[in-house]
MIMI-117048 format. One line per 3 residues: number of its first residue (from 1); their letters; for each residue x, y, z of N, C-alpha, C. Coordinates in Angstrom, 2 decimals, decimal comma, padded with zeros to 5 digits. Each point is the difference from the previous one (the first is absolute). Example, Ala and Ser with C-alpha at 12.3 -4.5 7.8 and 13.67 -1.06 7.14 Angstrom:
MIMI-117048
1) AS) 013,19/-005,69/007,80/-000,89/001,19/000,00/000,90/001,20/000,00  -000,35/001,05/-000,72/000,82/001,19/000,06/-000,77/001,09/000,73
//
This chain:
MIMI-117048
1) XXX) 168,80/031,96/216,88/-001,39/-000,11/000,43/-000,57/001,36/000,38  000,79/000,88/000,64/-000,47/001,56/000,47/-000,43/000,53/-001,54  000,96/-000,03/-000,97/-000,14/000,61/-001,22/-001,38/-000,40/-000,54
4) XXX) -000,07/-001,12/-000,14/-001,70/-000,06/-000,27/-000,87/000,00/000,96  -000,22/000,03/001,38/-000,74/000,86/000,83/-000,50/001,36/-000,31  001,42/001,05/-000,23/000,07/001,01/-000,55/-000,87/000,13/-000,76
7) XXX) -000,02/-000,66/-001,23/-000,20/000,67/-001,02/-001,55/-000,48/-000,14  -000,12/-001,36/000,33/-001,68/-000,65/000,22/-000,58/001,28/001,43  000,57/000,34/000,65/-000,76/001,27/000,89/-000,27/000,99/-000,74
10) XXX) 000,92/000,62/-000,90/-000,35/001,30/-000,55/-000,89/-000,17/-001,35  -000,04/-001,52/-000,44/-001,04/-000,15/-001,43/-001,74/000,27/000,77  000,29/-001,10/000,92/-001,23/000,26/000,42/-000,32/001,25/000,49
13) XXX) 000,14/000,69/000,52/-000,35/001,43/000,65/-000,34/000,87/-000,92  001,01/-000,05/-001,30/-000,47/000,63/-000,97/-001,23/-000,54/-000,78  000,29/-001,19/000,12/-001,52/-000,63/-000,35/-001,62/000,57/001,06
16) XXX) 000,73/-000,32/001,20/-001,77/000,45/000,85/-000,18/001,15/-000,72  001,22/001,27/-000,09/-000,41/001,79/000,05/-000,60/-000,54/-001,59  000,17/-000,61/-000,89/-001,03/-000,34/-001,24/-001,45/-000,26/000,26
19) XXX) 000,71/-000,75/000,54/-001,90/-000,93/000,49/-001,31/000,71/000,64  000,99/001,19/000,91/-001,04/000,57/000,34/-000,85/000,81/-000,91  000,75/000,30/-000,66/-000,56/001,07/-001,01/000,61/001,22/000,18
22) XXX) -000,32/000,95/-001,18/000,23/001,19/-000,36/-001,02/001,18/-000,03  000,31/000,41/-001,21/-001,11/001,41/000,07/-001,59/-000,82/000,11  -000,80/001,00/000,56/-001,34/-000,57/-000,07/-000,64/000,80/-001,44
25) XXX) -000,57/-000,97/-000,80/-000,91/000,96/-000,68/-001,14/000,77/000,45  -000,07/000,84/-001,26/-001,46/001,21/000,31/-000,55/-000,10/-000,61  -001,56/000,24/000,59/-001,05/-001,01/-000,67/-000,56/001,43/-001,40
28) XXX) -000,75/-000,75/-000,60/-000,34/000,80/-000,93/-001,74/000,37/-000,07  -000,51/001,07/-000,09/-001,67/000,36/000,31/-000,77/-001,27/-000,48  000,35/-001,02/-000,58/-001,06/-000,89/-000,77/000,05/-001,16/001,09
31) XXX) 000,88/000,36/000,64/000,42/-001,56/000,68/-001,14/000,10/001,80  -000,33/-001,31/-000,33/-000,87/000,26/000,93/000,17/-001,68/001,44  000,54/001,29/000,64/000,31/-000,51/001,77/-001,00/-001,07/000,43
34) XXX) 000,45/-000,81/000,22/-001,08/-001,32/000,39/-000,33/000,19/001,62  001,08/000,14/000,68/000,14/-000,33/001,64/000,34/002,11/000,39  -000,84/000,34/000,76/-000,21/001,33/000,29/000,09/-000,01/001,29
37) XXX) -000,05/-001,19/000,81/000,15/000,27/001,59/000,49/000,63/000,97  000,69/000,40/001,03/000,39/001,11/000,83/001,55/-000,72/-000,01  -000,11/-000,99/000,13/001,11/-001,34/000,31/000,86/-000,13/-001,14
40) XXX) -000,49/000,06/-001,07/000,73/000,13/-001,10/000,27/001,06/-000,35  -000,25/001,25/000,25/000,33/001,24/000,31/001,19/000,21/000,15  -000,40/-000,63/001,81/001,60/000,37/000,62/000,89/-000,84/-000,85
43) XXX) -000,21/-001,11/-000,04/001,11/-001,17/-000,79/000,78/000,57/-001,03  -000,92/000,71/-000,61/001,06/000,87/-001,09/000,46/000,91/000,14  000,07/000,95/001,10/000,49/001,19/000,21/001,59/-000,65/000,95
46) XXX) -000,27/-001,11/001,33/001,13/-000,30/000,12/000,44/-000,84/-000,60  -000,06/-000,77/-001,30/000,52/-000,85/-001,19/001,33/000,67/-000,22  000,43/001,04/-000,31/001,37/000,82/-000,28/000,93/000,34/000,89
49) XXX) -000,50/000,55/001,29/000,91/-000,61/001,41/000,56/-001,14/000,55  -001,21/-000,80/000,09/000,00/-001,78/000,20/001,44/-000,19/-001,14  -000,07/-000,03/-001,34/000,95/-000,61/-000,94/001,10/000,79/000,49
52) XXX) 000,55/001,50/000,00/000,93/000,19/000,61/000,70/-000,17/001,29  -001,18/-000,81/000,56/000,76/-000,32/001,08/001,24/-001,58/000,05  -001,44/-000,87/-000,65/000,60/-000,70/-000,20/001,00/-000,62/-000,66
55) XXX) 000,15/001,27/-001,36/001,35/-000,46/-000,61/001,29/000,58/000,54  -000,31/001,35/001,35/001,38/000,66/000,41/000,35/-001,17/000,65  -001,11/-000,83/001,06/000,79/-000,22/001,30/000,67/-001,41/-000,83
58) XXX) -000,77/-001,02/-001,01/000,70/-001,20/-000,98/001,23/000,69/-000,42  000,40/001,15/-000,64/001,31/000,58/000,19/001,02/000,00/001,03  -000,66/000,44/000,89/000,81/000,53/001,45/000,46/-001,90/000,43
61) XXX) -000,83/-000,53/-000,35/000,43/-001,58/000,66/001,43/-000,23/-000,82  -000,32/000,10/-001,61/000,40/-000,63/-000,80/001,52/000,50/000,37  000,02/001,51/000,29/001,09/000,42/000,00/000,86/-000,30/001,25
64) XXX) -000,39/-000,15/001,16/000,14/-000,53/001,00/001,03/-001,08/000,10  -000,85/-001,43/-000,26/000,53/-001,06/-000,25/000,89/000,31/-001,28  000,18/000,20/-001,21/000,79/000,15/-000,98/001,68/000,51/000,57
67) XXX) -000,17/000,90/001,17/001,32/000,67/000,42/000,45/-001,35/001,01  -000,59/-000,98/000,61/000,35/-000,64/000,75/000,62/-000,91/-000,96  -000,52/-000,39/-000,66/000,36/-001,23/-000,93/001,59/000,57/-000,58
70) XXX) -000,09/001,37/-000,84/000,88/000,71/-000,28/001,58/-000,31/000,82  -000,70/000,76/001,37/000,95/-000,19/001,04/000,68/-001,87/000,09  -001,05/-000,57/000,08/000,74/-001,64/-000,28/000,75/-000,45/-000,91
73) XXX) -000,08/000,63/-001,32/000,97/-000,41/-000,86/001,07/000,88/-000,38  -000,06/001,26/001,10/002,08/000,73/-000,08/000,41/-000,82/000,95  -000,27/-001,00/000,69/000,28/-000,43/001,50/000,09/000,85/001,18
76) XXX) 001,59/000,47/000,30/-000,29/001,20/001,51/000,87/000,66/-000,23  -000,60/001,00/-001,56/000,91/001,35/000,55/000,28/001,06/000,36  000,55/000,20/000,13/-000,23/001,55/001,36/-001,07/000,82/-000,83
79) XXX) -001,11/000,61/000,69/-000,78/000,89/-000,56/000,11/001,16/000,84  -000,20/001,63/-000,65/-000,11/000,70/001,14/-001,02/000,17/000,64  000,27/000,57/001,43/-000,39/000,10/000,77/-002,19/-000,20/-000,28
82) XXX) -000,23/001,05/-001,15/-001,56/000,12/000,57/-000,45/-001,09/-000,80  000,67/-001,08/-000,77/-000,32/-001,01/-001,58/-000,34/-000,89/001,59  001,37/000,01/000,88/-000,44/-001,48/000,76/-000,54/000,27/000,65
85) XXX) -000,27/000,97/000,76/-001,40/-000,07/000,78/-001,19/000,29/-000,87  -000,37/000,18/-000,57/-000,96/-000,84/-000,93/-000,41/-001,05/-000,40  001,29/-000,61/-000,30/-000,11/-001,51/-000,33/-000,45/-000,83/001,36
88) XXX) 000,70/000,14/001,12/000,17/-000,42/000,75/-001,75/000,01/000,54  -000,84/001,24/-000,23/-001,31/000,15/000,40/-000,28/-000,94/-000,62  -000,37/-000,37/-001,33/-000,17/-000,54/-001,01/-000,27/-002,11/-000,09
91) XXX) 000,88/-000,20/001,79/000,24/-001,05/-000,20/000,94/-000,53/-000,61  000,74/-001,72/000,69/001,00/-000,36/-000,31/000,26/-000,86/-001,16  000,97/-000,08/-000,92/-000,42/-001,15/-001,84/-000,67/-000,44/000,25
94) XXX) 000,22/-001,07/000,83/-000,74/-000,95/000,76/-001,51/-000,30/-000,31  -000,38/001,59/000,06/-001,64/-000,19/-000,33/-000,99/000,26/-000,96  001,14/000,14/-001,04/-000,81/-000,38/-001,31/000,68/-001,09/-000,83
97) XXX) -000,84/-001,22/-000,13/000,48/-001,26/-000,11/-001,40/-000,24/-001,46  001,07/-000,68/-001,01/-001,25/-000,46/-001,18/-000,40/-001,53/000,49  -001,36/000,49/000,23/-001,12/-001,44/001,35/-000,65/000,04/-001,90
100) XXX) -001,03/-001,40/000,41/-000,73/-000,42/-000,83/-001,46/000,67/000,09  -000,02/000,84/001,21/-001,65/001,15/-000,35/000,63/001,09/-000,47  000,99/000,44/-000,17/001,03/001,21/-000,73/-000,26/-000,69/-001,62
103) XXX) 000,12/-000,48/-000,28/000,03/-000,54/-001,52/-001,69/-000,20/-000,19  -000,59/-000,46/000,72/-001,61/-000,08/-000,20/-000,25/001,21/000,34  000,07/000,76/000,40/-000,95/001,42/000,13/000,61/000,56/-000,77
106) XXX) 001,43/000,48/-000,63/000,47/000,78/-001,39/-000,97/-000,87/-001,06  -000,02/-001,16/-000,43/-000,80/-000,53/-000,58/-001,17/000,37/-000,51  -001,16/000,14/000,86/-001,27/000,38/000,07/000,11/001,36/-000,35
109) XXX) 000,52/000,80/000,69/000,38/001,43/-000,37/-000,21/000,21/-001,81  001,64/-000,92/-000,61/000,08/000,06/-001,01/-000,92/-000,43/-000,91  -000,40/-000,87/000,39/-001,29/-000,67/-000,78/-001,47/000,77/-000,10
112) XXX) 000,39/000,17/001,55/-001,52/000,87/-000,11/-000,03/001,74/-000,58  001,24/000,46/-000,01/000,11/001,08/-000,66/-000,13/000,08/-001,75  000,09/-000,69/-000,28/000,39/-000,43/-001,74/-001,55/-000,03/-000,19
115) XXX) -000,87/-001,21/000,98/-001,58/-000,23/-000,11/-001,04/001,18/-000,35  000,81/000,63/000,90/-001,12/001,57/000,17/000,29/000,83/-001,52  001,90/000,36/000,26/-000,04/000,48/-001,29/-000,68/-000,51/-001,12
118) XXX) -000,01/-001,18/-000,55/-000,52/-000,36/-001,41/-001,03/-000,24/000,06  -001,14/-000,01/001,32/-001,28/000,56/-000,06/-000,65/001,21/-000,05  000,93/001,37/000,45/-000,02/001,43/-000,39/000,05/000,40/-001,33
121) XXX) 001,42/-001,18/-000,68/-000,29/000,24/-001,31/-000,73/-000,29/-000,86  -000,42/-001,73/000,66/-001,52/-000,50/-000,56/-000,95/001,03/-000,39  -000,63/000,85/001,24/-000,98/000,91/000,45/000,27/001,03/-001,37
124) XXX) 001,14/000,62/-000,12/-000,18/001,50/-000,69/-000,51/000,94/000,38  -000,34/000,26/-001,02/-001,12/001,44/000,66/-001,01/-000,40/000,66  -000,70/-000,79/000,52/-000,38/-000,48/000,82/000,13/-000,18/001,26
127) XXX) 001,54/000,10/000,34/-000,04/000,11/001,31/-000,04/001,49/000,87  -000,59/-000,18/001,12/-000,39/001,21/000,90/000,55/-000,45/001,24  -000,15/001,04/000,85/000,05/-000,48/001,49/-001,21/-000,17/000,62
130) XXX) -000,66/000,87/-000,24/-001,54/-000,05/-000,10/-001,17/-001,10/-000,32  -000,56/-000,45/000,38/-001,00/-001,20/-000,47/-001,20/000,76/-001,05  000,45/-000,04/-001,23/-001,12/000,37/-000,62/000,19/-000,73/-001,34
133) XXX) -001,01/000,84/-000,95/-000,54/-000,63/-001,15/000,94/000,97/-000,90  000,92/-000,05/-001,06/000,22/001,12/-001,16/-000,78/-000,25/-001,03  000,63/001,39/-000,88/-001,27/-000,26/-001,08/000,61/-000,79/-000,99
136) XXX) -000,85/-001,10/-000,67/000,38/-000,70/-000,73/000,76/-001,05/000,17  -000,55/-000,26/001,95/001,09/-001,11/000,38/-000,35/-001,54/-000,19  001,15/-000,98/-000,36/-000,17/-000,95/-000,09/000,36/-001,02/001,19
139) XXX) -000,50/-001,62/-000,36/000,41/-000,75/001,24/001,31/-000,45/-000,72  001,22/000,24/001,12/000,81/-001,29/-000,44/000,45/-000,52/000,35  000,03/-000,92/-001,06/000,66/-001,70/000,32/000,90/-000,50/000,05
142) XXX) 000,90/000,40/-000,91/001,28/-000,60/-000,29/001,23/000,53/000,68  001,25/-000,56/-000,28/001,14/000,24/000,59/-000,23/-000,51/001,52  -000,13/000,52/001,41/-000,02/-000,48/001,21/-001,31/-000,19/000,28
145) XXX) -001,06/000,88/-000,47/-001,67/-000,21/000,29/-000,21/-001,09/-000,64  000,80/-001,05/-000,76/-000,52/-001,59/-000,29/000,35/-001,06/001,05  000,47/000,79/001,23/-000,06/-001,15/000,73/000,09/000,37/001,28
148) XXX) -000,04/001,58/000,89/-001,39/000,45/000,77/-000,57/001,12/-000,32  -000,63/-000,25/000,54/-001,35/001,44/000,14/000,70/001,33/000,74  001,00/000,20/000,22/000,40/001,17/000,15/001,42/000,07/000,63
151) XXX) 000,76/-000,11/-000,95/001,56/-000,47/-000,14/001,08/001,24/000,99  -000,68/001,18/-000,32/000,28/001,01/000,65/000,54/000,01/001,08  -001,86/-000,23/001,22/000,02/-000,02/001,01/000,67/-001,03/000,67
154) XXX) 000,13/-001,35/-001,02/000,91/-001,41/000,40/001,25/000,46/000,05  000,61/000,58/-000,89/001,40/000,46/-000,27/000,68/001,10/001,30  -001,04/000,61/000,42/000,17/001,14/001,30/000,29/-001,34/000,94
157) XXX) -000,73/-000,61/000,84/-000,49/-001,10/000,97/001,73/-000,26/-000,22  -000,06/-000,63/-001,11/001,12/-001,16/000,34/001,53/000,83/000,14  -000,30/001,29/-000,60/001,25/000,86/000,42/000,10/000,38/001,79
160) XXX) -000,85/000,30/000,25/-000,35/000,29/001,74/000,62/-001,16/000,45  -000,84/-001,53/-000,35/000,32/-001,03/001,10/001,84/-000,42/-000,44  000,34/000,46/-001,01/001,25/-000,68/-000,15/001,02/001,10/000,82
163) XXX) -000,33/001,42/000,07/001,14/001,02/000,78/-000,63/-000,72/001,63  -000,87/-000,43/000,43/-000,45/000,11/001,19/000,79/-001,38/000,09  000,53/-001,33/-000,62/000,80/-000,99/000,20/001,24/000,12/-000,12
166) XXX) 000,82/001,07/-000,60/001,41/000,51/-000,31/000,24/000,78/001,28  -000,93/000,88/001,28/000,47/000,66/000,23/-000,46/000,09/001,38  -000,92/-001,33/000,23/-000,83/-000,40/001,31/000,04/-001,32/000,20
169) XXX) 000,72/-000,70/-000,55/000,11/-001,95/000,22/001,60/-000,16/000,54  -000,15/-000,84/000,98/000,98/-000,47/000,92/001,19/000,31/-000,99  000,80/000,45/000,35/001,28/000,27/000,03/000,57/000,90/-001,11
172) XXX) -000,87/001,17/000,16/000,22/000,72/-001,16/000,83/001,23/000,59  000,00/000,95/-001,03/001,13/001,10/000,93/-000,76/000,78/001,20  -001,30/000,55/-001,16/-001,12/001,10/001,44/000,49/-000,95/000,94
175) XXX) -000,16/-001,67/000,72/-000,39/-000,22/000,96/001,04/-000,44/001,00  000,93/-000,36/-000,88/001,32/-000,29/000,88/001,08/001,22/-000,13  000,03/001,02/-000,73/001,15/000,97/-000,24/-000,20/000,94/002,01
178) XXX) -001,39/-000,08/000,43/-000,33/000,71/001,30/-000,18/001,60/-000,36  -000,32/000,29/-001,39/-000,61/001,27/-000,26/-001,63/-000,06/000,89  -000,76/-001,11/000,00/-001,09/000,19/000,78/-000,20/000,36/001,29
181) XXX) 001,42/000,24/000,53/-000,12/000,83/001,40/-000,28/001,19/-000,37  000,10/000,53/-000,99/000,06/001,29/-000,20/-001,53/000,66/-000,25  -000,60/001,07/000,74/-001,37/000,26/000,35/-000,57/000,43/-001,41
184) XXX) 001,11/001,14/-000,65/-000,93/000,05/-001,22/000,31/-001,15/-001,12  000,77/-000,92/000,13/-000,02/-000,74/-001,16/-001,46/-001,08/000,71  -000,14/-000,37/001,22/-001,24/-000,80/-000,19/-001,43/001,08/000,10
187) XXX) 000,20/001,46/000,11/-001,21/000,54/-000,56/-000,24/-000,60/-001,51  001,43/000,41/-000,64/-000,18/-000,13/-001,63/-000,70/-001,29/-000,61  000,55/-000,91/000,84/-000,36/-001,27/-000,17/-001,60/-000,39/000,40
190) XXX) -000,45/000,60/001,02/-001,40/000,18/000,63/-001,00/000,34/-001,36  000,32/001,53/-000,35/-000,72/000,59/-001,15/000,46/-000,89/-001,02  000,43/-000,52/-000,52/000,79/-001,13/-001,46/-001,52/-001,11/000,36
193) XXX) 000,41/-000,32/001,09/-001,34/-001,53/-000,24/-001,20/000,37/000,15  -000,32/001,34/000,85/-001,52/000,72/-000,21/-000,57/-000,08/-001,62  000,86/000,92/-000,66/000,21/000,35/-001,28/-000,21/-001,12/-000,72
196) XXX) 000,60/-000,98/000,05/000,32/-001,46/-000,78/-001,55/-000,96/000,01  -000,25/000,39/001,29/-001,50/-000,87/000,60/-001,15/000,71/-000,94  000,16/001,45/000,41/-001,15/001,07/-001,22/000,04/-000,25/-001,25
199) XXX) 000,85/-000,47/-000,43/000,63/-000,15/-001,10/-000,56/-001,06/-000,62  000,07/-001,33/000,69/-000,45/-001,16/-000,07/-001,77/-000,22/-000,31  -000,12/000,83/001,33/-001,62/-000,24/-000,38/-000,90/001,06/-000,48
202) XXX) 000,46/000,93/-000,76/-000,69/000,85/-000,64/000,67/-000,78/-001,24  000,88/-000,76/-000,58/000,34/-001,00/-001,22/-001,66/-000,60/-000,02  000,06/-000,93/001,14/-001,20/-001,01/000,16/-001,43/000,70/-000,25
205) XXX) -000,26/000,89/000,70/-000,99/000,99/-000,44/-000,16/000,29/-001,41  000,85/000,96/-000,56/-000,01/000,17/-001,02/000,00/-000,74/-001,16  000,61/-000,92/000,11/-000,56/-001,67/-001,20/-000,88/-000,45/000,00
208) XXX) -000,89/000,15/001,16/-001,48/-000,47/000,28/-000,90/000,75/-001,20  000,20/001,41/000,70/-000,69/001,25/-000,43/000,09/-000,25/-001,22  001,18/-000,10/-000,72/000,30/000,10/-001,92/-000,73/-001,18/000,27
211) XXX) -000,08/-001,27/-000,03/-000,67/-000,72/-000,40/-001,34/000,18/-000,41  -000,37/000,50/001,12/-001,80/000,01/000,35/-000,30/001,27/-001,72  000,51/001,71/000,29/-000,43/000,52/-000,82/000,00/-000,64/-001,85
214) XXX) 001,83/-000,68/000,00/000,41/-000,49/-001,54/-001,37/-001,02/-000,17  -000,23/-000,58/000,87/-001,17/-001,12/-000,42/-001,18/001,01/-000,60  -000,23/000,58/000,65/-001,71/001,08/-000,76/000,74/000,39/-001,09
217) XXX) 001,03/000,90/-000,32/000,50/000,74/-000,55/000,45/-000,72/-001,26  000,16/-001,14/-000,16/000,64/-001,20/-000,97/-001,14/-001,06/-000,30  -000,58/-000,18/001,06/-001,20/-001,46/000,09/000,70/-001,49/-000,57
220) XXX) -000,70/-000,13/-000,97/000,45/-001,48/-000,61/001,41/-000,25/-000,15  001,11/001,05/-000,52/001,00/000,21/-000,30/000,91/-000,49/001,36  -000,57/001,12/001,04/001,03/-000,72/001,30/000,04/-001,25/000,18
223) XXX) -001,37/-000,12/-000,14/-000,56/-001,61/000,69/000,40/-000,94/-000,93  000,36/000,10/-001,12/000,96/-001,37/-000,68/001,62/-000,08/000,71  000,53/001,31/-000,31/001,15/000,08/000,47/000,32/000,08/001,61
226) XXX) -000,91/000,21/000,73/000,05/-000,68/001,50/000,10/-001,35/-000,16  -000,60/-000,15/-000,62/-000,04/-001,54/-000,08/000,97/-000,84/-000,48  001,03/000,49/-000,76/000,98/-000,42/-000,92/001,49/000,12/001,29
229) XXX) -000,35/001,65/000,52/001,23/-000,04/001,22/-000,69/000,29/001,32  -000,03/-001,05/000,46/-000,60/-000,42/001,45/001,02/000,74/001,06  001,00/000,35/-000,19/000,84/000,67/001,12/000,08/001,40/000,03
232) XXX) -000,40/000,32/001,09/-000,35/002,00/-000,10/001,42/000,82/000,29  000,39/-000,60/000,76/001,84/000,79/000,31/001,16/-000,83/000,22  000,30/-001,06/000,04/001,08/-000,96/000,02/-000,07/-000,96/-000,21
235) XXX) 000,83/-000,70/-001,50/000,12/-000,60/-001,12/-000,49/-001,87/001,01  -001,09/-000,49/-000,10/000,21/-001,77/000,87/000,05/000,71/001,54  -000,61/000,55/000,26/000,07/000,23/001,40/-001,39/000,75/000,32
238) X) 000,05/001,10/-000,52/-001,42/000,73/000,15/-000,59/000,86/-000,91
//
């Protein structure tokens, strides 16, 4: 059972550091910026910090718990001296246990990482980080945009809420291993759900926003295919 803990911990993780994304593209002189605000400004300047943060410290967990689990399946053998006091910081086997929100939040992760990807790839050249228009851009529909309106930002969401159930729901390692005594791991944890919350509702924002401009920008075109996929970021839900 540890062995697939293991290995369902480290798919997913490698899955979020997907999900979040990668390089940002650069826009090209024709392409023209929809949202110019001060707010979206900043949003993109800390967009590249924000992601590194959040994929070191999803590391730093992953790796964390991974050595505990580790440690559970040599059973007890002598380690030297600085391995066990480490471990020993680390929390006892004991407290990383495969629970049924451990399997639902790798889940979502995985699912929702795959979502985003094959809507990036949907996108093409099309996609930006940026909210704008390219030249010669089209609406599209198919692949994940046939069934919401912005698969992307759905695919981010459900990666967030599934690490925030793997790694913050009763009886997971963060909460029983007693690393949360520790001042900078609940700073880390402090900035993680700031981050996660910004995260969230500049999603919500920003789906609004694409909506409103793609509608002028498309007219009749959106407005059939709004109409066809009624869900803007998560598939029967929203």
């Amino acid at each position: 059972m540890s062995v697939f803990k293991l290995s369902l911990l480290l798919f997913s993780s490698a899955s979020f550091h997907v999900g979040l994304g990668g390089r940002i593209p650069s826009l090209d002189a024709e392409d023209k910026v929809m949202v110019k605000t001060i707010r979206e400004q900043l949003w993109r300047h800390a967009a590249v910090p924000a992601d590194m943060f959040l994929k070191c410290t999803s590391w730093l967990a992953t790796a964390a718990e991974s050595l505990v689990i580790i440690n559970a399946l040599r059973g007890t053998p002598r380690w030297p001296g600085t391995i066990s006091v480490l471990l020993n910081a680390l929390g006892p086997v004991e407290s990383s246990q495969l629970t049924v929100p451990f399997v639902l939040g790798t889940s979502l992760i995985i699912v929702g990482s795959l979502f985003r990807f094959k809507s990036i790839q949907a996108l093409g050249p099309f996609f930006t980080f940026e909210q704008c228009i390219r030249k010669e851009h089209k609406l599209i529909t198919s692949g994940p945009y046939a069934t919401v309106r912005h698969p992307g930002y759905g695919g981010l969401l459900i990666c967030l809420v599934g690490w925030c159930i793997v790694h913050g729901s009763p009886g997971s390692w963060l909460r029983t291993s007693g690393v949360l005594g520790l001042g900078w791991v609940r700073a880390g944890v402090g900035c993680w759900c700031f981050l996660t919350a910004a995260c969230i509702a500049t999603v919500l924002r920003r789906s609004a926003e694409e909506d409103q401009f793609l509608s002028c920008r498309f007219g009749r075109e959106w407005e059939s295919w709004a109409r066809r996929v009624k869900y803007k970021l998560v598939p029967f839900i929203y």
